[in-house]
VODREN-202586 format. One record per residue (C-alpha): x, y, z; residue in one letter. Coordinates in Angstrom, 1 decimal, decimal comma. Example, Ala and Ser with C-alpha at 12.3 -4.5 7.8 and 13.67 -1.06 7.14 Angstrom:
residues 2
REC;12,3;-4,5;7,8;A
REC;13,7;-1,1;7,1;S
end
This chain:
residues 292
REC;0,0;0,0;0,0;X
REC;1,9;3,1;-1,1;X
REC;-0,6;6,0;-0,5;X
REC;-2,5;5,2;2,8;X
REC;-4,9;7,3;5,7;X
REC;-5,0;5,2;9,2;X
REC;-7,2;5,9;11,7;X
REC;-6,7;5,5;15,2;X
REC;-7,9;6,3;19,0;X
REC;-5,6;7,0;21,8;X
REC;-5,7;7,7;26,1;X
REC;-8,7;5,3;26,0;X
REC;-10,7;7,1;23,2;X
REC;-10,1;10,4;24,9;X
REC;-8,4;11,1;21,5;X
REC;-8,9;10,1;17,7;X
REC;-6,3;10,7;15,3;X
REC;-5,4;10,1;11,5;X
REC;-2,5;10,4;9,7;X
REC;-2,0;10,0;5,8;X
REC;0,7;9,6;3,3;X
REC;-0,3;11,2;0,4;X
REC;3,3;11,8;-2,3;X
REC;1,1;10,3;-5,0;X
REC;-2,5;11,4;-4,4;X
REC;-0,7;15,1;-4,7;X
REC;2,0;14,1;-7,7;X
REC;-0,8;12,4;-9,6;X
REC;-3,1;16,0;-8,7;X
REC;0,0;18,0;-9,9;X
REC;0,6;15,8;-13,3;X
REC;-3,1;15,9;-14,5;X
REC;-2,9;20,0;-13,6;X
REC;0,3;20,7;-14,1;X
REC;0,4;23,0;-11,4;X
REC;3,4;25,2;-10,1;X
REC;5,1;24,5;-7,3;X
REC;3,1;26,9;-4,9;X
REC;0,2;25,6;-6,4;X
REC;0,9;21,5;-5,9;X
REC;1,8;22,4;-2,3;X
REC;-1,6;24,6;-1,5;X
REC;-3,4;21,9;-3,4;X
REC;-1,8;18,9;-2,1;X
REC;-2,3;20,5;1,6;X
REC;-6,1;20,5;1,0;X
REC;-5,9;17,1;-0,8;X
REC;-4,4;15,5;2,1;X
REC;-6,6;17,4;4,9;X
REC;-10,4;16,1;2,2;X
REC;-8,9;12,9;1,8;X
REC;-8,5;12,3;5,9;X
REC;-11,5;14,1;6,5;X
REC;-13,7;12,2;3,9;X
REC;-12,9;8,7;5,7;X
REC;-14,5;10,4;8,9;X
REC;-18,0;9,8;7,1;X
REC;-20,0;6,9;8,1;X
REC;-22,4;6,4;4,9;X
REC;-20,3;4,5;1,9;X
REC;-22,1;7,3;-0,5;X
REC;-21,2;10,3;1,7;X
REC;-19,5;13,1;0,0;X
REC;-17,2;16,1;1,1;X
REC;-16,2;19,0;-0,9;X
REC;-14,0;21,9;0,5;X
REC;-13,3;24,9;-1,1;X
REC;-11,4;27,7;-0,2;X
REC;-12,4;31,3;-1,9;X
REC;-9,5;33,9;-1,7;X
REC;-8,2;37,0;-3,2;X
REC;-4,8;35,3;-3,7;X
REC;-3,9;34,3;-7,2;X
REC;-4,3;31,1;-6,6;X
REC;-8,1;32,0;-7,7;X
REC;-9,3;29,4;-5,2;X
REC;-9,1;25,4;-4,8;X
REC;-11,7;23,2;-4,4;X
REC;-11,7;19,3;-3,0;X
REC;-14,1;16,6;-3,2;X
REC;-13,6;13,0;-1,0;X
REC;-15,3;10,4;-0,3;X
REC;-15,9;7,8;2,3;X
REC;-12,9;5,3;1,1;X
REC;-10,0;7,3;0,7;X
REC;-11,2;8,6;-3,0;X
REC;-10,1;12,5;-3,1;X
REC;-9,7;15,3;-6,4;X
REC;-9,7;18,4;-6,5;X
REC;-8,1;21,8;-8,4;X
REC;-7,3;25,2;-8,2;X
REC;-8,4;28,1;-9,9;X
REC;-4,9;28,9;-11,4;X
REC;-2,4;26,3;-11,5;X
REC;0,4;28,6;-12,9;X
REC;0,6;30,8;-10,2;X
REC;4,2;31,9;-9,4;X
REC;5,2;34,1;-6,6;X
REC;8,8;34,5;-4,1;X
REC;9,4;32,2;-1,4;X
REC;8,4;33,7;2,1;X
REC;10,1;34,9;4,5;X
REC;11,4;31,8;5,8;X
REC;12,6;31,0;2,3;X
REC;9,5;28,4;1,4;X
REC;7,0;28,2;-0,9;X
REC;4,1;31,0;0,1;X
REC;0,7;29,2;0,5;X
REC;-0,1;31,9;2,7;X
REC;0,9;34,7;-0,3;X
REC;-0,8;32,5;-3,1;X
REC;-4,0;31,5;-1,7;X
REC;-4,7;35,2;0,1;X
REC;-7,6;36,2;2,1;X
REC;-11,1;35,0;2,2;X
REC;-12,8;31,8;3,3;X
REC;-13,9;28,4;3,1;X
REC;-16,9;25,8;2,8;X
REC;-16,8;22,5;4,3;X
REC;-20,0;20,7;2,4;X
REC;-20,8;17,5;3,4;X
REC;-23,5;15,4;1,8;X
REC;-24,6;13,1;3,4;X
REC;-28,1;11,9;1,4;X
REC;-30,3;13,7;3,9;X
REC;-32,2;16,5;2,4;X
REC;-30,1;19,3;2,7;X
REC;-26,3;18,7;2,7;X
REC;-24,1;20,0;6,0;X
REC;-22,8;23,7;5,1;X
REC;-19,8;25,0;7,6;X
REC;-18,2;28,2;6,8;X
REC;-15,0;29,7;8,6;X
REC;-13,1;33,1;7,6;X
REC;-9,0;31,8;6,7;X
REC;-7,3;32,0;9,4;X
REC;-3,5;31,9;7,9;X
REC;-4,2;30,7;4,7;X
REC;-1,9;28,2;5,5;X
REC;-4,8;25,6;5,4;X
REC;-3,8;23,4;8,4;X
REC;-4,4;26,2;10,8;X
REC;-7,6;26,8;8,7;X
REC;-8,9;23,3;9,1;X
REC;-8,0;23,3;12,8;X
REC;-10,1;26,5;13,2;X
REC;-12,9;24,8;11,5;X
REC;-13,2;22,0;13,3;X
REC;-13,3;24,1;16,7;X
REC;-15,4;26,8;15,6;X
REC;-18,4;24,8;13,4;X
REC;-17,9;21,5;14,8;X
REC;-16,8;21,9;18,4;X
REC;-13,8;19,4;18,4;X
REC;-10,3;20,8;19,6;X
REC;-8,1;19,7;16,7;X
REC;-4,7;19,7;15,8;X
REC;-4,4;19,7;12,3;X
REC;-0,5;19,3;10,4;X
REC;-0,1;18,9;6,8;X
REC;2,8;19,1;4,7;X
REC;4,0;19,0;0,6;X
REC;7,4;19,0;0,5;X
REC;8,8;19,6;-3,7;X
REC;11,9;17,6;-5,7;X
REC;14,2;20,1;-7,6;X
REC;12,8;19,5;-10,4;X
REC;9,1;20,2;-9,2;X
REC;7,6;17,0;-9,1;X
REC;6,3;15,7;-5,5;X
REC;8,8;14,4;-3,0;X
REC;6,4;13,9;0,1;X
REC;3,2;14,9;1,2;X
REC;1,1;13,8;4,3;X
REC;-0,5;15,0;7,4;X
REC;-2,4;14,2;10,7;X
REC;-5,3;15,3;12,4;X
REC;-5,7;14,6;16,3;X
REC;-9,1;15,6;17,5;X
REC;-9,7;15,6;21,5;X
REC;-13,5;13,7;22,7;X
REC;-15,9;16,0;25,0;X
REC;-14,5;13,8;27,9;X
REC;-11,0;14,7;27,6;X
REC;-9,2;14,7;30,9;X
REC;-7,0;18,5;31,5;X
REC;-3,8;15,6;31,4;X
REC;-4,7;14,3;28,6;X
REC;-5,2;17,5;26,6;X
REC;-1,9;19,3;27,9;X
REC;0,3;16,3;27,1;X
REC;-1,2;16,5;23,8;X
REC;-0,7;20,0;23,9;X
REC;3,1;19,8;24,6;X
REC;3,5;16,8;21,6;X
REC;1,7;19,4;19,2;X
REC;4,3;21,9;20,1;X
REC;7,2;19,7;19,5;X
REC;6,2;19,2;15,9;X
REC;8,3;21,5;13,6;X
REC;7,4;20,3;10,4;X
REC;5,0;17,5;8,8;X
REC;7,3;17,3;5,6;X
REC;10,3;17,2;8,1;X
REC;9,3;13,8;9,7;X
REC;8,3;12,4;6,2;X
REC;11,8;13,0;5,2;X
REC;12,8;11,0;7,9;X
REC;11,2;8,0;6,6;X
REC;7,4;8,1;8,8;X
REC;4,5;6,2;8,4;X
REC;1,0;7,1;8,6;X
REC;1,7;4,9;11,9;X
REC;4,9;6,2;12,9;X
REC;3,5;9,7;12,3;X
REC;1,0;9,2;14,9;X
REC;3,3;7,8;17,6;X
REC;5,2;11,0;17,2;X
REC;1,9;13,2;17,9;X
REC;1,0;10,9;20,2;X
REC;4,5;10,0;22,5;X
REC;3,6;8,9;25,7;X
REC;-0,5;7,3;24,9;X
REC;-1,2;4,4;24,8;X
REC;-2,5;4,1;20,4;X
REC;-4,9;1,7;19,0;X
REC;-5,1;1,5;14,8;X
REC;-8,6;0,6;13,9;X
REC;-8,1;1,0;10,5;X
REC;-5,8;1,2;7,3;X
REC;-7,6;2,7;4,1;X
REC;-5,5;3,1;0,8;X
REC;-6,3;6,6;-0,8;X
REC;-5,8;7,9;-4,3;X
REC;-6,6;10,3;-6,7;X
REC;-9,8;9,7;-8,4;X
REC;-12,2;11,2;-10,4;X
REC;-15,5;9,5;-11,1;X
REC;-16,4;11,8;-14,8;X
REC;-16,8;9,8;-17,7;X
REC;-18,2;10,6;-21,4;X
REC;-21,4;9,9;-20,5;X
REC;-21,8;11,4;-17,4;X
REC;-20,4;14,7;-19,7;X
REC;-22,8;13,7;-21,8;X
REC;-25,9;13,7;-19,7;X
REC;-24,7;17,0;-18,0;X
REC;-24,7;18,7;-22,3;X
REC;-28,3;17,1;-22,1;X
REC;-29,4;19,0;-19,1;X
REC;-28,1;22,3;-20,9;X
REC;-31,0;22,2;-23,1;X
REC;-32,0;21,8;-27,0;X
REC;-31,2;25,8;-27,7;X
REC;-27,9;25,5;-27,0;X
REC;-27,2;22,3;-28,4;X
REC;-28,6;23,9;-31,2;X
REC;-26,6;26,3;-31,5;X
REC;-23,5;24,3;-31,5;X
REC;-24,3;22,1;-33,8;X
REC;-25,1;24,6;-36,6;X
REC;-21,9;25,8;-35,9;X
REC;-20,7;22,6;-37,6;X
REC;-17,3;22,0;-35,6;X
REC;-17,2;19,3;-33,0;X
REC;-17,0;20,8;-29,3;X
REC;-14,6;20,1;-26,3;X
REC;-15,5;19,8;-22,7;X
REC;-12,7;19,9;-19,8;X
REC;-13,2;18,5;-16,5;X
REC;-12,2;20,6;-13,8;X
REC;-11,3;17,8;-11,1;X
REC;-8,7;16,0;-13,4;X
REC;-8,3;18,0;-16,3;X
REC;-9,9;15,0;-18,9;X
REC;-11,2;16,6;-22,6;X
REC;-14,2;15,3;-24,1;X
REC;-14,8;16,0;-27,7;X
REC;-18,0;15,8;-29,1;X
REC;-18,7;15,4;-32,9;X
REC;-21,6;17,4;-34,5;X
REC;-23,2;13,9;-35,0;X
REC;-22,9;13,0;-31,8;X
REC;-24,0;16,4;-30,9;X
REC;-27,0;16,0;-32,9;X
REC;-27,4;12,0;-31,7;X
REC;-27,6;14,2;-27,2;X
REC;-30,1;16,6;-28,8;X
REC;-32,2;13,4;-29,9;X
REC;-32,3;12,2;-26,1;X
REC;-33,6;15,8;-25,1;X
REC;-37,0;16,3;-23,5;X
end
């Protein structure tokens, strides 16, 4: 299993805790995209963070989208999951190139900018869940942590990390999230406390050769840590010609129309992992057949 999420509960279920490596998920998201360094690490960060939260969901058709809407320009990223480790996503300008920061890394921060972000969970109930939180850093871990404590009431720690070769393809990526239970005793929360602070970087321990599992014991020195579960996770979009298709049906018989008496076939991009379609006029002509 290369690319993996575990989950895991620690000080007698006091705590719960995941941890992820992600390298390919986040080289596969930066090959289809082609995105710029700055860019693979803001996107692999929120790739990581979707694809940990999206095993959190019970229901095997449960469905979580996060998207971030900034002024940086980045132009915004947005990531779907699902329940078994499934996660896409993009950003709204994959070229973007900007100076290091001041401590000489890439600048999430600078590239994403100001703004906030949805956490949308669907859950097949009526409605789907809606959270919203202004960006704290736009850092995203910070962002996520701030989330979780604000709309859902769980002190987190969040830590994610993309760490790029020289030649800007991924070298690592990964991260954790340790979330405290309403029970949590004052021990248990400061002793989690003092391990969070310890942490200097998630891309630093993945460079020294951590597990998903490994990565957890670090967080969580000194607890006792029960795995409950390994789940592989990958990058993985779901679109298809037909589903393309059904979405050009739903567009309506005017403006399929219109592009067939233009007479050139047309293309259609998906946003999650950059796949063209291309449409002939007679297959145009065959989707305006199918209309209501």
């Amino acid at each position: 299993m290369s690319d993996y999420i575990i989950r895991a509960v620690a000080a007698n279920s006091q705590i719960r805790a995941f941890a992820a490596v992600t390298t390919e998920v986040v080289e596969t998201a930066r090959n289809a995209h082609n995105t710029s360094p700055v860019a693979t690490a803001a996107l692999g960060r929120l790739l990581t963070g979707g694809a940990m939260m999206g095993v959190m969901m019970k229901g095997e058709k449960d469905i979580l989208t996060l998207q971030i809407h900034a002024g940086g320009p980045l132009n915004g990223i947005t990531v779907t999951a699902d329940s078994q480790g499934n996660v896409k996503g993009y950003v709204g300008n994959p070229d973007v190139c900007i100076p290091a920061n001041s401590k000489g890394k890439l600048d999430v921060a600078g590239a994403v900018g100001v703004g906030f972000m949805n956490v949308i969970k669907d859950m097949g109930l009526k409605e789907p869940y809606v959270g919203q939180v202004a960006l704290q850093t736009s850092e995203i871990a910070e962002d996520l942590t701030y989330y979780f404590a604000t709309s859902e009431q769980v002190p987190s720690a969040v830590g994610l990390g993309v760490l790029m070769n020289k030649n800007n393809t991924v070298r690592q990526a990964g991260g954790f999230i340790v979330q405290l239970m309403p029970f949590a005793e004052e021990s248990v929360i400061s002793r989690l406390e003092q391990n969070v602070a310890k942490i200097s970087s998630v891309t630093s321990l993945l460079e020294e050769g951590h597990t998903p599992e490994s990565l957890l014991n670090t967080v969580l020195d000194g607890f006792d840590v029960e795995i409950n579960d390994r789940v592989p996770t990958k990058f993985y979009c779901n679109c298809s010609k037909e589903r393309v298709e059904k979405a050009l049906i739903s567009i309506g018989r005017k403006e399929l129309n219109e592009m067939i008496q233009e007479g050139k076939p047309i293309e259609m991009n998906c946003h999650f992992c950059n796949t063209n379609y291309t449409f002939t006029v007679e297959e145009l002509k065959e989707i305006l057949r199918k209309c209501k």
